[in-house]
C-alpha positions in Angstrom: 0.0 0.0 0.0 1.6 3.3 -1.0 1.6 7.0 0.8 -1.2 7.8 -2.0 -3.6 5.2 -1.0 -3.1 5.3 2.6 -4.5 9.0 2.3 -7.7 7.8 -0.1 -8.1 4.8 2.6 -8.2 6.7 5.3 -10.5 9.3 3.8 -12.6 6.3 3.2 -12.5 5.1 6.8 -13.7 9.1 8.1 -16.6 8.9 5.4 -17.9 5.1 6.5 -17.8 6.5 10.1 -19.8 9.8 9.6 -22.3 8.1 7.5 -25.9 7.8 8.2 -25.5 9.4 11.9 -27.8 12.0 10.6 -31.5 12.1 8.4 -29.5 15.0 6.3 -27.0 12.0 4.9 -30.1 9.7 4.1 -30.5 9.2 0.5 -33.9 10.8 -1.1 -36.8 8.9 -2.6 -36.3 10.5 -5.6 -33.5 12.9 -7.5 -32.8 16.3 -5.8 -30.8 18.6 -8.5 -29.3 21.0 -5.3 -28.3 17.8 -3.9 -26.3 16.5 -7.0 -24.7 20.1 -8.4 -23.1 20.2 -4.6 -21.9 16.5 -4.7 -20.7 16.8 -8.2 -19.2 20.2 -7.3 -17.6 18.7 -4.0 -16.5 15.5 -6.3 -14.6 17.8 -8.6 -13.1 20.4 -6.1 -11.5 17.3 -3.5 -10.5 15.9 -7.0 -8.5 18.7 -8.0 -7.5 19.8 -5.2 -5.7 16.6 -4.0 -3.6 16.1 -6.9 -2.7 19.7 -6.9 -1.7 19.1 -3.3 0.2 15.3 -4.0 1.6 17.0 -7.1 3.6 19.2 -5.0 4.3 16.8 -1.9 5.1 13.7 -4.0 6.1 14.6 -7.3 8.1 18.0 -6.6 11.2 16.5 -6.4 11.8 14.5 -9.3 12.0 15.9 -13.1 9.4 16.0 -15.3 10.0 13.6 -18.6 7.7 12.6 -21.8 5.2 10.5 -20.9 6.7 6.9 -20.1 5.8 3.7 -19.1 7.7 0.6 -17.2 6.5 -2.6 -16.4 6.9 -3.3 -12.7 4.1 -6.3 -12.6 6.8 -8.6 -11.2 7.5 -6.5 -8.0 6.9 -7.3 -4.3 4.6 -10.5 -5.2 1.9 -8.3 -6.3 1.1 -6.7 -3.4 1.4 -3.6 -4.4 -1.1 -4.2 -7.2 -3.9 -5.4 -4.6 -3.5 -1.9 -3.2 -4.7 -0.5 -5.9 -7.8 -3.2 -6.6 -8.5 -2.7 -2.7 -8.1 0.9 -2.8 -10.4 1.6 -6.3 -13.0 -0.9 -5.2 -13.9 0.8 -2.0 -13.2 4.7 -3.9 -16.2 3.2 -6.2 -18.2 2.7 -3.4 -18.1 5.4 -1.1 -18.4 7.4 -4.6 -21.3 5.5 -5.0 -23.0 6.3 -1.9 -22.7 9.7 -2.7 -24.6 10.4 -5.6 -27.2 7.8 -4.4 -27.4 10.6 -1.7 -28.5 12.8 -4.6 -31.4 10.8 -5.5 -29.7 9.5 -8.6 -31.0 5.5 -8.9 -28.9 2.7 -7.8 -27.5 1.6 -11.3 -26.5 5.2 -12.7 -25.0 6.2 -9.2 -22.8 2.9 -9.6 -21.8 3.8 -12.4 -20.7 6.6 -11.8 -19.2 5.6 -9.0 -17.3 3.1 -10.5 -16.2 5.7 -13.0 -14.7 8.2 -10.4 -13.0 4.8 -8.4 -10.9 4.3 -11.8 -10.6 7.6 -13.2 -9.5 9.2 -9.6 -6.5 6.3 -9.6 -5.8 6.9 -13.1 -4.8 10.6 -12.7 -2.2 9.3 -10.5 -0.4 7.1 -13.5 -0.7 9.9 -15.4 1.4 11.6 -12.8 3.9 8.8 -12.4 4.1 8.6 -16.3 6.1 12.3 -16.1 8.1 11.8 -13.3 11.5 10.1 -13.8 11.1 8.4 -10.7 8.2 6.0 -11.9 6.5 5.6 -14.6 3.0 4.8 -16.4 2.2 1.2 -15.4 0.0 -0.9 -17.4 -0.8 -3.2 -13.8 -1.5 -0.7 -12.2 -3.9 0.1 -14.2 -5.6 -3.2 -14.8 -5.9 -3.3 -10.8 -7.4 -0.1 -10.8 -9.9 -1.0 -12.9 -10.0 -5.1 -11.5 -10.8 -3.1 -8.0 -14.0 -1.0 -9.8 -15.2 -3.9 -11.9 -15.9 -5.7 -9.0 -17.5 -3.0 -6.9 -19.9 -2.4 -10.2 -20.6 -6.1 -11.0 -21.9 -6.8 -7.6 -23.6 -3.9 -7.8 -25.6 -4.5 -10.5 -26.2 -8.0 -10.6 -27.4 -7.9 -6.8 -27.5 -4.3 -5.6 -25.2 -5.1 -2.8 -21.6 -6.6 -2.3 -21.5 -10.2 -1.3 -18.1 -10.7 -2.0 -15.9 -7.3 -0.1 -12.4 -6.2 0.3 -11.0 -6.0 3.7 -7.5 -5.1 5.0 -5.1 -5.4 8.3 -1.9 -5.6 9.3 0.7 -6.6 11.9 4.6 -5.6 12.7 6.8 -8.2 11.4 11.0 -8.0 12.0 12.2 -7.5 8.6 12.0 -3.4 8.6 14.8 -3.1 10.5 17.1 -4.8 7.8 16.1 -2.3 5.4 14.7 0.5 7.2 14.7 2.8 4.3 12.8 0.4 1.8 10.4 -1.6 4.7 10.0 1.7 6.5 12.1 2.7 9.8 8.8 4.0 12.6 5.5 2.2 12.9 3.9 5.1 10.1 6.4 4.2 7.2 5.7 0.3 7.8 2.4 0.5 7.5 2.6 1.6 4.2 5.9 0.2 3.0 6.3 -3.1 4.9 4.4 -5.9 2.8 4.7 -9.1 4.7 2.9 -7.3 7.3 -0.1 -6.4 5.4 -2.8 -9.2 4.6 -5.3 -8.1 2.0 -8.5 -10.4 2.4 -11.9 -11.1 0.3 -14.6 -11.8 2.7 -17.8 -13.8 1.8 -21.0 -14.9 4.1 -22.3 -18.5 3.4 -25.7 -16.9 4.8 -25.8 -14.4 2.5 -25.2 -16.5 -0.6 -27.3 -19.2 0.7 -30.3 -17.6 2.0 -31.9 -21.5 3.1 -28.5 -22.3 5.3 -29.9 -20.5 8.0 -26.4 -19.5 8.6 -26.6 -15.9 10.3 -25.8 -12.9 7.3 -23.3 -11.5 9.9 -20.9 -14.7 9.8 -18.0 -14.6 7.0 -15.6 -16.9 5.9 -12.2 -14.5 4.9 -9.4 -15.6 2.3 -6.4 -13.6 2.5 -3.3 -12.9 0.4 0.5 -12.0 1.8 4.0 -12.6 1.9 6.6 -13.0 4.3 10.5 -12.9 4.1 10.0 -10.5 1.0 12.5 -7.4 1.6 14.1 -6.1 -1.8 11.4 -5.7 -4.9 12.6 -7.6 -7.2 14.4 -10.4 -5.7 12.9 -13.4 -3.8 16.6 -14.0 -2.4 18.0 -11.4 -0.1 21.7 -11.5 2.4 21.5 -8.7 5.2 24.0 -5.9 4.9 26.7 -8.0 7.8 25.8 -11.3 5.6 24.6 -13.0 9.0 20.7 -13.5 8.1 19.0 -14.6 4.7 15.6 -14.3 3.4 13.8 -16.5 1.2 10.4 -14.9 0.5 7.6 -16.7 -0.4 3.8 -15.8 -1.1 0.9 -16.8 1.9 -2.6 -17.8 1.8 -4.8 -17.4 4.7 -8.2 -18.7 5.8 -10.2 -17.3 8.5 -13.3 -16.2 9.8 -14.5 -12.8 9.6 -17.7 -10.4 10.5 -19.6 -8.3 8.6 -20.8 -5.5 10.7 -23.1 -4.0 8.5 -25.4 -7.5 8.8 -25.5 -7.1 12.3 -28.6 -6.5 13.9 -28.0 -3.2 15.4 -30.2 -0.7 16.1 -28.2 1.9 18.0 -26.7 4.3 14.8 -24.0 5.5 17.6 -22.6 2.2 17.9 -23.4 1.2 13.9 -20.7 4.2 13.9 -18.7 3.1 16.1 -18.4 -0.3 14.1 -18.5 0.9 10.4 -14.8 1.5 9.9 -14.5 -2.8 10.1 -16.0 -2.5 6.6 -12.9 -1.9 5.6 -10.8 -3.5 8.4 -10.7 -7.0 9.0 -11.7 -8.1 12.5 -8.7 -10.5 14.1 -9.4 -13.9 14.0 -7.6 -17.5 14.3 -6.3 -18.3 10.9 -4.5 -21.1 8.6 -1.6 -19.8 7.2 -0.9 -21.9 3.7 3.0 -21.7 2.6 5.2 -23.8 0.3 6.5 -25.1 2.9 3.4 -26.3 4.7 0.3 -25.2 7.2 0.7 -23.5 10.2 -1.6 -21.7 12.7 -2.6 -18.5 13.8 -4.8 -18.2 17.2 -5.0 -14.5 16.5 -4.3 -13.3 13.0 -3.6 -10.1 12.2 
């Protein structure tokens, strides 16, 4: 997960929590023009403003070049690339919420959604295709739009999302043998650190199986991460005083998971309180598949 998509998650986490904590933020029964100039207005003011703001922070430093691309689809076991499906899939849907705020109908506002998931993420390549840092990426692309397709699909086919992203993390020891690529405080690890980060699709059996009697709120979770991976490129790594090597390898995980927003909860307060595990994933006891073999988790992170 980069800088950029820790900002647009955590914008996302604010909006889950304020939502619904007041009849104002209630959609309407049917559309209110005031209502959809202001969110279309508000749309394309954060828009602009943000890249004018990242432009400076992120890009200021490096010289401008032709628009380039590089392939970088092979780095850090694709974790990087589910940052961007995890990050445009829930961009879709907060935009989505939005402009069914408006009054707008549920298939137009997911479209639009969907549009302003991908097209937000796509300024940023854009971006990285003038800088001589980095450089247009076709993958990152595709993940952008792999993140909105599946936001949309659900959307339409059953006007809700069965199937959901969800994200967490946990410290892991490999930062400090290369603080300045795996981060070097808790903030920079977060972001940069990927054999910490897990990112998980989440599923309830109750839900797709209405008959199971299984209760809505129960979820079965499949993760995706890595461990041992420290350089990019390279699965193979020797620390700097050649005492310690790393062998990385991908990880599947299977756990159990809860979807708040299936709970029966009356209380919008505490609905509030519990809406940013949407995005979250709740800790759980896990199986950790490897190469190598299965092991357990009684509290996975």
């Amino acid at each position: 997960m980069t800088f950029r998509n820790l900002l647009l998650v955590s914008f996302l986490l604010i909006a889950t929590s304020s939502w619904g904590q007041n009849r104002f933020f209630q959609p309407t029964d049917s559309l209110h023009s005031c209502r959809l100039a202001a969110t279309s207005i508000s749309v394309g003011t954060i828009w602009t403003g943000s890249i004018i703001a990242l432009n400076q922070v992120w890009y200021d430093g490096f010289e401008k070049t032709k628009l380039h691309s590089f392939d970088d689809s092979k780095e850090w076991m694709q974790m990087d690339k589910l940052g961007h499906v995890f990050t445009a899939y829930h961009l879709s849907q907060q935009a989505t919420k939005l402009y069914r705020w408006t009054g707008l109908d549920r298939k137009k506002s997911a479209w639009i959604g969907a549009g302003i998931g991908f097209g937000y993420q796509l300024t940023f390549e854009f971006l990285d295709g003038r800088s001589s840092a980095w450089g247009f990426s076709w993958s990152d692309l595709a993940a952008n739009g792999l993140g909105s397709a599946l936001f949309l699909a659900q959307e339409i086919s059953w006007q809700e999302q069965k199937f959901k992203l969800k994200f967490s993390y946990h410290p892991t020891e490999y930062a400090q043998y290369r603080p300045n690529i795996l981060g070097s405080n808790f903030g920079e690890r977060l972001l940069k650190d990927y054999n910490g980060q897990t990112y998980w699709l989440t599923f309830s059996p109750g839900t797709l199986f209405p008959k199971s009697n299984i209760p809505e709120w129960i979820s079965i979770a499949a993760g995706y991460s890595v461990d041992q991976k420290i350089a990019a490129k390279n699965d193979y790594f020797i620390s700097a005083d050649g005492l310690k090597t790393f062998d990385a390898h991908r990880e599947f995980v299977l756990s159990l998971d809860i979807d708040v927003s299936k709970l029966p909860i009356q209380k919008k307060w505490l609905k509030t309180v519990l809406s940013p595990f949407n995005i979250i994933k709740i800790p759980f006891p896990a199986l950790v598949f490897q190469a190598k073999g299965i092991s357990g988790s009684w509290l996975y992170f």
